[in-house]
VMD Tcl script that draws the C-alpha trace (Angstrom):
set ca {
  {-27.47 -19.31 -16.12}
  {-24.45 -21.60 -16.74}
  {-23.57 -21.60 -20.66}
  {-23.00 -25.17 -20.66}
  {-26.47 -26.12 -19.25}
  {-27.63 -23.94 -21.61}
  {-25.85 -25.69 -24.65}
  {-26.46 -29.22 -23.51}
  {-30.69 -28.07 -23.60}
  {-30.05 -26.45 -26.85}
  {-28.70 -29.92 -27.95}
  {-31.24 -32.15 -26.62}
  {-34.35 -30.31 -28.14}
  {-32.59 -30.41 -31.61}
  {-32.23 -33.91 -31.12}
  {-35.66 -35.09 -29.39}
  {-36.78 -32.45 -32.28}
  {-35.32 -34.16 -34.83}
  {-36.45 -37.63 -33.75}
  {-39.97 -36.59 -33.13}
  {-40.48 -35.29 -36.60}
  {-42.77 -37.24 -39.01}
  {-39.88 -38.36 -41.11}
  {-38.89 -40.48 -37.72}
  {-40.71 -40.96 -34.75}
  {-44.02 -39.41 -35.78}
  {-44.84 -37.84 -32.50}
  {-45.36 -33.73 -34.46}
  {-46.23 -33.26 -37.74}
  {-43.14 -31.18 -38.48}
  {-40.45 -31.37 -41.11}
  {-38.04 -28.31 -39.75}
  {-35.18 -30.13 -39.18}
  {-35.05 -31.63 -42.81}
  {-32.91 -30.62 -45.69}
  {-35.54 -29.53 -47.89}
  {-36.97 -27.25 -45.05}
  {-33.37 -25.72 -44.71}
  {-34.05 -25.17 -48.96}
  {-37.37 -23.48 -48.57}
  {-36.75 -21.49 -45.45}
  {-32.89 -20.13 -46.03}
  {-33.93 -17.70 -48.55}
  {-35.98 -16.14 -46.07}
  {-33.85 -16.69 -42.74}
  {-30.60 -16.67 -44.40}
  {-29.33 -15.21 -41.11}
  {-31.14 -16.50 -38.69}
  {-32.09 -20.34 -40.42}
  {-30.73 -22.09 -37.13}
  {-33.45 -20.18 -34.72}
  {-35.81 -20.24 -37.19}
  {-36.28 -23.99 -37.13}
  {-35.63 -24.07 -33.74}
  {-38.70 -22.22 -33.03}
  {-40.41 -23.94 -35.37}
  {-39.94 -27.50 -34.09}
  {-40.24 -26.37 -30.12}
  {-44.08 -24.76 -31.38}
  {-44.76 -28.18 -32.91}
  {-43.66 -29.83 -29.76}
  {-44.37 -27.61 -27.20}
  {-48.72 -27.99 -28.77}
  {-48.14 -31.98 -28.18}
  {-46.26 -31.91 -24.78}
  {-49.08 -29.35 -23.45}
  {-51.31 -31.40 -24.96}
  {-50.56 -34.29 -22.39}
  {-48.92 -32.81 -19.92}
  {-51.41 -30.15 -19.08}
  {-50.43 -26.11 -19.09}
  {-49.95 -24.60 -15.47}
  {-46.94 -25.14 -13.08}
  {-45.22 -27.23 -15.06}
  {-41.77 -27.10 -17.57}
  {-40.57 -29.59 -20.21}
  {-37.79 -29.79 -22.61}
  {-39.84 -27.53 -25.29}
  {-40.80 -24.97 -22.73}
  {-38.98 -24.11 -19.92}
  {-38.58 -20.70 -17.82}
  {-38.61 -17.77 -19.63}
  {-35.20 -16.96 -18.58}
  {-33.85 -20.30 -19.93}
  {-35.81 -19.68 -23.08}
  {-34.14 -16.21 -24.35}
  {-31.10 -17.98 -23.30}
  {-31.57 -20.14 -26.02}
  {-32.92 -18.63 -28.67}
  {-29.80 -15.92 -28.01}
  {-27.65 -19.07 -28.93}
  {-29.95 -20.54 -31.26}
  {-29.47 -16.93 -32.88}
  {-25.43 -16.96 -32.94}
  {-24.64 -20.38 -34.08}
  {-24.23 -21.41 -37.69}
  {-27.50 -22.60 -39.41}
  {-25.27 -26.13 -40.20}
  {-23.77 -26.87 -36.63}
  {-26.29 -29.66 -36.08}
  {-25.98 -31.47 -39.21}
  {-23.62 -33.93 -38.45}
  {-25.80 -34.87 -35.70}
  {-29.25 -35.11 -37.04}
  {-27.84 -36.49 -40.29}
  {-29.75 -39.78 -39.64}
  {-31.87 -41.33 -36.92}
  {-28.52 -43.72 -35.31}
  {-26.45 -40.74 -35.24}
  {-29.29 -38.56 -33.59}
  {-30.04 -41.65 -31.28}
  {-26.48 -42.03 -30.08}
  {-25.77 -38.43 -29.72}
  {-29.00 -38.70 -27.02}
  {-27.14 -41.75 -25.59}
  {-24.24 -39.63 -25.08}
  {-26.33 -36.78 -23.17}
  {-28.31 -39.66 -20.98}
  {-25.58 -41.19 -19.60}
  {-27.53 -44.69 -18.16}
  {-30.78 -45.55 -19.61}
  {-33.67 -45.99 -17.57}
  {-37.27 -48.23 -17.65}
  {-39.43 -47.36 -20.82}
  {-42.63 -45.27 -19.71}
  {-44.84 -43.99 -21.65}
  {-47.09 -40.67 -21.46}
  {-46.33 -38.02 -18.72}
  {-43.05 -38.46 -16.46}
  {-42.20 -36.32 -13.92}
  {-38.63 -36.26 -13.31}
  {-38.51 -33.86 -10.03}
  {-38.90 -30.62 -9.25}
  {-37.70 -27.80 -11.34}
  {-34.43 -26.24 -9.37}
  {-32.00 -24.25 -11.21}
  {-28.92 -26.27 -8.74}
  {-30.64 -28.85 -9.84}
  {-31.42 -28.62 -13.49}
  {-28.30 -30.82 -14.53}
  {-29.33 -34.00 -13.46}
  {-33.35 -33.25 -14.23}
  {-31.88 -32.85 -18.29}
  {-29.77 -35.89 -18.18}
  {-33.26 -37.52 -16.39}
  {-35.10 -36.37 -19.30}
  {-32.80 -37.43 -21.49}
  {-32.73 -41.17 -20.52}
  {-36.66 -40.82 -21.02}
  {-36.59 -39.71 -24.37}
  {-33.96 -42.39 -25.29}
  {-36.04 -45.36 -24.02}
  {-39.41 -44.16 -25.57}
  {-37.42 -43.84 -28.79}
  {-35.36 -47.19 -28.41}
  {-38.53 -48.84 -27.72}
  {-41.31 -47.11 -29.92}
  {-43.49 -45.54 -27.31}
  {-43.77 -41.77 -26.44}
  {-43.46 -40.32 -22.87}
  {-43.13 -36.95 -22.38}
  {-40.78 -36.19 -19.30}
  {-41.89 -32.77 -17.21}
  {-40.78 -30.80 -14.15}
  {-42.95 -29.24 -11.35}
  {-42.43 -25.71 -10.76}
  {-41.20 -26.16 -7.31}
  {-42.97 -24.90 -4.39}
}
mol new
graphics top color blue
foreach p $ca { graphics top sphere $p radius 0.5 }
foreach p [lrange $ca 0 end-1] q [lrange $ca 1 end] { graphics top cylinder $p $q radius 0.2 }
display resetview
């Protein structure tokens, strides 16, 4: 799997993470991304503080997105193919607990760091999107799809939840 597809995931769920949190959007009931979660869960991940919220705010997201979009032969941003998923949490694992700070310092900066990874915006939707088929050629474009869907529904207060079909 190509590093930088891998990276530019990584970076979207810690934004749409961060923006989904109660402290922002309100769309999970989670608070891993803020600094007094770093405070109470450093002492116990000193190592590993990065993944560890990581995999806390992709549970919290992952119950709401399967929780419209249905389980079965389907991906989304907080759970993708297995494959892609140890990819991640292998660089979730490596990188500094405080890389993301600068970028989830506030909602603006979080919201134009999604602008940057959306490239054009699209319609507002809200609930379940399908974007395409899931194709690994293919998964570029299908991120930077989901992107522009998260931006909108935050830009504009509503929540959609962009998916992928396994393909055929």
């Amino acid at each position: 799997m190509n590093k930088d597809v891998i990276k530019q995931i990584a970076d979207l769920r810690i934004l749409v993470g961060f923006l989904g949190e109660k402290n922002q959007q309100n769309w999970w009931s989670s608070s891993f991304l803020t600094p007094s979660a770093k405070t109470y869960l450093n002492p116990i991940f000193p190592r590993t503080l990065l993944q560890a919220q990581h995999r806390g705010i992709t549970a919290a997201a992952t119950l709401v997105h399967d929780e419209v979009i249905g389980v079965g032969a389907t991906y989304h941003l907080f759970r993708m193919p297995e494959s892609i998923e140890l990819e991640l949490d292998r660089l979730f694992q490596a990188t500094p607990a405080d890389h993301y700070l600068a970028v989830i310092k506030d909602t603006q900066t979080a919201r134009e760091q999604l602008q940057a990874l959306a490239g054009n915006s699209q319609d507002v939707k809200e609930g379940p999107i399908l974007v395409g088929d899931y194709r690994p050629d293919d998964l570029v474009n299908l991120i930077q799809q989901v992107s522009a869907g998260y931006l909108a529904a935050f830009q504009n207060d509503v929540r959609c939840y962009p998916f992928m079909r396994e393909a055929a």
